[in-house]
C-alpha positions as CSV (number, residue, x, y, z in Angstrom):
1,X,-9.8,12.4,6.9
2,X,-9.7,16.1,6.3
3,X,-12.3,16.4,9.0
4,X,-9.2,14.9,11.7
5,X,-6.8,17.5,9.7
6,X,-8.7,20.3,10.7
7,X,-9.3,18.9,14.5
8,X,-5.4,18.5,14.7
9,X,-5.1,21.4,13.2
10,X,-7.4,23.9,15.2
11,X,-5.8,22.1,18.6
12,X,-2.1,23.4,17.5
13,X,-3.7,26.6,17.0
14,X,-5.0,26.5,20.5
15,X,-1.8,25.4,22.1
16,X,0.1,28.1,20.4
17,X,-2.6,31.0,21.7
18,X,-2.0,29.6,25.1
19,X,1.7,29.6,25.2
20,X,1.5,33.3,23.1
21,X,-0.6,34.7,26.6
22,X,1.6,36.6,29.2
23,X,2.2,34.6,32.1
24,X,1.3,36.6,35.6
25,X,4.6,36.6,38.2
26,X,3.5,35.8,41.8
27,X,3.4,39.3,42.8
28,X,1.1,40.6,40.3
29,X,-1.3,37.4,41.0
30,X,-1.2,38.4,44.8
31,X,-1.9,41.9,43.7
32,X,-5.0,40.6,41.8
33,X,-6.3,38.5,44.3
34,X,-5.9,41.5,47.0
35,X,-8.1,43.2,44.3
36,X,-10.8,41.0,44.1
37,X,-10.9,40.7,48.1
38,X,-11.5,44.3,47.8
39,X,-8.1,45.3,49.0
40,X,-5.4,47.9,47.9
41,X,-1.8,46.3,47.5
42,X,0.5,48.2,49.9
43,X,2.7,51.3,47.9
44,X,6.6,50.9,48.1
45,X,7.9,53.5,50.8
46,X,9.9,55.7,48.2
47,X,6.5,55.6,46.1
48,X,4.6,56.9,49.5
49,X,7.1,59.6,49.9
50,X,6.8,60.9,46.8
51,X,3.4,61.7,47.3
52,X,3.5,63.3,50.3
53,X,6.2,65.7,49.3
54,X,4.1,66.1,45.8
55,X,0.7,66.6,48.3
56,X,2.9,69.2,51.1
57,X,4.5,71.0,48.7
58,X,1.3,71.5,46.5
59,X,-0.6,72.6,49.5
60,X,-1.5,76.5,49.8
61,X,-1.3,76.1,53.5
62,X,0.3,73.8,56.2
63,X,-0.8,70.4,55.3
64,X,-2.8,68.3,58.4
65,X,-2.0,65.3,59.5
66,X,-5.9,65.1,59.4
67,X,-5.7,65.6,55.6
68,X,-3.0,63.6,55.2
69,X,-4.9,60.5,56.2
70,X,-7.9,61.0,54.5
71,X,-6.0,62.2,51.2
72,X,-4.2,58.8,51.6
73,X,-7.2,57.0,53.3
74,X,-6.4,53.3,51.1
75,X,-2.9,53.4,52.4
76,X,-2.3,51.8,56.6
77,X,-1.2,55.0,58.7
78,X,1.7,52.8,59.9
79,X,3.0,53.3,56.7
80,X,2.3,56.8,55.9
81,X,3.9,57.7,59.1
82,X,7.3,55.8,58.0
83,X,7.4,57.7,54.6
84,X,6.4,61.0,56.4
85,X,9.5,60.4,59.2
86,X,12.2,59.2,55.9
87,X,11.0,62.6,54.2
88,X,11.7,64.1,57.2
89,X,15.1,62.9,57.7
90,X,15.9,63.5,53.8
91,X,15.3,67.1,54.6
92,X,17.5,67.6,57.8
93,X,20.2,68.0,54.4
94,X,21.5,71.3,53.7
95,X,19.3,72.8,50.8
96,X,17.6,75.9,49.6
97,X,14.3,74.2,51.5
98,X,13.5,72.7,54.4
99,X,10.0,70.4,55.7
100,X,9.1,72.1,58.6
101,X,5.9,71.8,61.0
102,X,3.8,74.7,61.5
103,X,-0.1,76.0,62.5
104,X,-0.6,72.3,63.1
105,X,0.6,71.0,59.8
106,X,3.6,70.4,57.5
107,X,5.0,72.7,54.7
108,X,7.9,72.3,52.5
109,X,9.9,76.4,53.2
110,X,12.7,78.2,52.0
111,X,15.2,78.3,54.6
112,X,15.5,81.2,56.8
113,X,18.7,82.5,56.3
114,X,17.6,82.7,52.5
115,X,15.1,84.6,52.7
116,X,16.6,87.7,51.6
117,X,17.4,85.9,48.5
118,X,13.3,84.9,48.1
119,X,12.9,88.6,48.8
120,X,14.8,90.1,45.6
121,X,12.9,87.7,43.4
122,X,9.7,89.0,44.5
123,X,11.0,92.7,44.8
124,X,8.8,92.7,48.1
125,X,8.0,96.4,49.4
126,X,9.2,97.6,52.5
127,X,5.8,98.6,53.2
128,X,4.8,94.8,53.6
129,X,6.7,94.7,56.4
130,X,4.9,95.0,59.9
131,X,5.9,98.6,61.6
132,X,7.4,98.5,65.3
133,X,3.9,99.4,66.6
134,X,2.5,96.5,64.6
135,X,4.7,93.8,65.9
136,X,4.7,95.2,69.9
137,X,0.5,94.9,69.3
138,X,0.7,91.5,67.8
139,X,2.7,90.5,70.7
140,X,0.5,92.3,73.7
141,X,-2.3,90.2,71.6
142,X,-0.6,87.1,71.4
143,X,0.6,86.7,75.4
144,X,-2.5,88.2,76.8
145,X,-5.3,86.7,74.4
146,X,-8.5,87.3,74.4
147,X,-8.2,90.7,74.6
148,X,-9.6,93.9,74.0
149,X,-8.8,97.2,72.2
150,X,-8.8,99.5,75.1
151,X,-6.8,96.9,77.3
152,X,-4.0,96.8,74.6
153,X,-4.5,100.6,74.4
154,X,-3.8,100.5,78.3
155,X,-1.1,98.2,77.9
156,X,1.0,100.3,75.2
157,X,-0.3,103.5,76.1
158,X,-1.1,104.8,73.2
159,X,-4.7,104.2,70.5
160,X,-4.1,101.1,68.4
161,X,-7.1,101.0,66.5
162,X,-5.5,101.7,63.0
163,X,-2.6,99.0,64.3
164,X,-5.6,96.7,65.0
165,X,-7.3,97.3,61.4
166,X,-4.2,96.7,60.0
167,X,-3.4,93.4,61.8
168,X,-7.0,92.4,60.5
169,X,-6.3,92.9,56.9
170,X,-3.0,91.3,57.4
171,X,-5.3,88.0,58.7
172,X,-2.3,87.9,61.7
173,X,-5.6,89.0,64.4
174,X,-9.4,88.2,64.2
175,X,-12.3,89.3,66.6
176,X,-13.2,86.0,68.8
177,X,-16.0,87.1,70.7
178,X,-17.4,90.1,73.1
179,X,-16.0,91.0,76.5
180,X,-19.4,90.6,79.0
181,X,-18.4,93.9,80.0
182,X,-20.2,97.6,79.3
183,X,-20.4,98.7,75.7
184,X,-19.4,94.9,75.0
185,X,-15.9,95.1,73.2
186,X,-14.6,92.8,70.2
187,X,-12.1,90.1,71.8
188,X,-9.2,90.2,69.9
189,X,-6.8,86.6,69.4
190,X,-3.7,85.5,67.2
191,X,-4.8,83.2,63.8
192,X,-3.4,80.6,62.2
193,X,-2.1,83.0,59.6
194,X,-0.2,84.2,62.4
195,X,1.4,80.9,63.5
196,X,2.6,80.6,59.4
197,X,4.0,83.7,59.1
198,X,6.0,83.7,62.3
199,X,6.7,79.8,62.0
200,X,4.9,78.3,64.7
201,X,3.4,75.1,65.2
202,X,1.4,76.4,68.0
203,X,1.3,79.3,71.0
204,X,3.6,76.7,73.1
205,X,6.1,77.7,70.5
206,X,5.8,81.2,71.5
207,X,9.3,82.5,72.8
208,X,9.4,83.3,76.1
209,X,8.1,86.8,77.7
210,X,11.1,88.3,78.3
211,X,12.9,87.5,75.2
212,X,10.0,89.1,73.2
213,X,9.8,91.9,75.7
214,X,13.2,93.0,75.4
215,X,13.3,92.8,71.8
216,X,10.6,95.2,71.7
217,X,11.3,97.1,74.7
218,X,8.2,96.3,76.7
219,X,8.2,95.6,80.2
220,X,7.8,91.7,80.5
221,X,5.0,91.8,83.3
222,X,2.4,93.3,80.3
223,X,3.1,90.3,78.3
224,X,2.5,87.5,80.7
225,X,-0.8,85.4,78.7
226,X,-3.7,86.0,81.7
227,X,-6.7,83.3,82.1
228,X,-9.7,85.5,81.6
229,X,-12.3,85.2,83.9
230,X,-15.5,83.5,83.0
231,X,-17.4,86.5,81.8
232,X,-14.5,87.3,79.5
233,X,-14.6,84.4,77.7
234,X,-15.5,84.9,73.9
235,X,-18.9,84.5,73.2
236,X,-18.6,82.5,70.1
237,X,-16.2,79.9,69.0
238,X,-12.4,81.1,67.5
239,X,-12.7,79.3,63.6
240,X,-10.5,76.9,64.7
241,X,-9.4,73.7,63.1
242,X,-10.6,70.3,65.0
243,X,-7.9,69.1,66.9
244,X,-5.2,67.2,64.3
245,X,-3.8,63.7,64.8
246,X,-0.4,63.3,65.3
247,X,2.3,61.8,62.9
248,X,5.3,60.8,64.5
C-alpha cells in the first residue's frame, strides 16, 4: 500500500514539473530549429540599422560596402541593403549630422554649414589650414595626375617642392611611381585622405575645370586631367583599395 502511495505520489510530482517548464512560442521554436540547421534567424530591420549606424559611426574612416558585408557576413545583403537605404532616408532630416558617401565608403559627418561651430570646440589653428599655393598644387595634382614635380613647377611657375612635402605630411598626395623619363622623377597622385577631406566619393566627383580654375585663378587649360602616355605610367601600383561593392 504505501508502495502505490509513493508511485501516485512521485507521478503528481512529475506532472507538476512538466506544467512548471516554460512553454516555447512558435517563433522561438522556428528560431531553434533554424539553429540546429545551422542557420541565423533573420534580424528585425530597426535592429540591422542600429548596427550599421553603431559600425559607420564607430569607424575611423569611410566604412566599405566591402566591410560592411563581411562585418555582417550571417545577415542576406538584401537585407542589409534595406536597413542601409532607411538609415539613409532617416538622415536626409535636418540635424547637426548627416550620412554621407565618400573615398568609396560611408561616414556619419557634421554638416557643412556647421563646421565653424566644430571648429571652436577644437580651437583648430589657422596654420592647419592649406595656404593658396597649397590648394592651386593639390588641384594641378588632382586634374593632371600622375604627375611630376617639375611639370607642376612648369604648370604654376614657380618651385613647389616645400608645397609638395607639405601635401605629403598632410597624407592629401603620395608618390605612385617613376616617370620612364631622365633622372626618373616621383609620380605624384591625389589619396584617399584627399577624397575625405574634400568630401568626395571619388575623382568623378571632382568639380569641373573651370570652376576650380577660376576659384583659384588658374587658367583652365593647365587643369584639364591628361592620359599619360605608356612610359609615364607609374611603375608600381597606387595603394589602392580593391574595387568596393555597391549598396544601393
Amino acid at each position: 500500500m504505501d508502495d502505490e502511495k509513493r508511485a501516485s505520489q512521485d507521478g503528481r510530482d512529475g506532472q507538476q514539473g512538466q506544467e512548471s517548464l516554460p512553454r516555447r512560442s512558435s517563433s522561438e521554436s522556428e528560431q531553434a530549429e533554424a539553429g540546429l540547421q545551422g542557420e541565423m534567424p533573420r534580424r528585425a530591420s530597426a535592429e540591422l540599422k542600429a548596427i550599421l549606424e553603431a559600425l559607420i559611426f564607430a569607424s575611423p574612416e569611410p566604412l566599405t560596402p566591402k566591410a560592411i558585408f563581411k562585418l555582417l557576413a550571417t545577415e542576406p545583403k538584401e537585407d542589409i541593403q534595406a536597413a542601409l537605404a532607411q538609415l539613409k532616408r532617416e538622415y536626409e532630416r535636418p540635424g547637426g549630422l548627416q550620412l554621407v558617401e565618400v573615398a568609396g565608403g560611408y561616414q556619419i559627418v557634421t554638416r557643412q554649414d556647421l563646421h565653424d561651430w566644430v571648429r571652436r570646440l577644437f580651437h583648430e589653428r589657422t596654420t592647419q589650414k592649406l595656404t593658396v599655393q597649397a590648394l592651386e598644387t593639390l588641384a594641378v595634382i588632382a586634374y593632371r595626375q600622375p604627375i611630376t614635380a617639375a611639370e607642376i613647377t612648369e604648370v604654376r611657375g614657380v618651385n613647389t617642392s616645400g608645397v609638395l612635402n607639405t601635401l605629403l605630411e598632410r597624407h592629401l598626395i603620395k608618390i605612385v611611381g617613376r616617370k620612364q623619363v631622365v633622372g626618373r622623377p616621383f609620380l605624384y597622385a591625389t589619396t584617399k585622405e584627399f577624397l575625405i577631406r574634400f568630401g568626395l566619393n571619388d575623382l568623378a566627383d571632382l568639380p569641373k575645370v573651370e570652376d576650380m580654375a577660376e576659384a583659384l585663378g588658374l587658367e583652365a587649360p593647365i587643369l584639364v586631367e591628361q592620359t599619360p602616355r605608356e612610359e609615364e605610367l607609374p611603375l608600381t601600383e597606387p595603394e589602392d583599395d580593391e574595387p568596393q561593392e555597391s549598396i544601393h
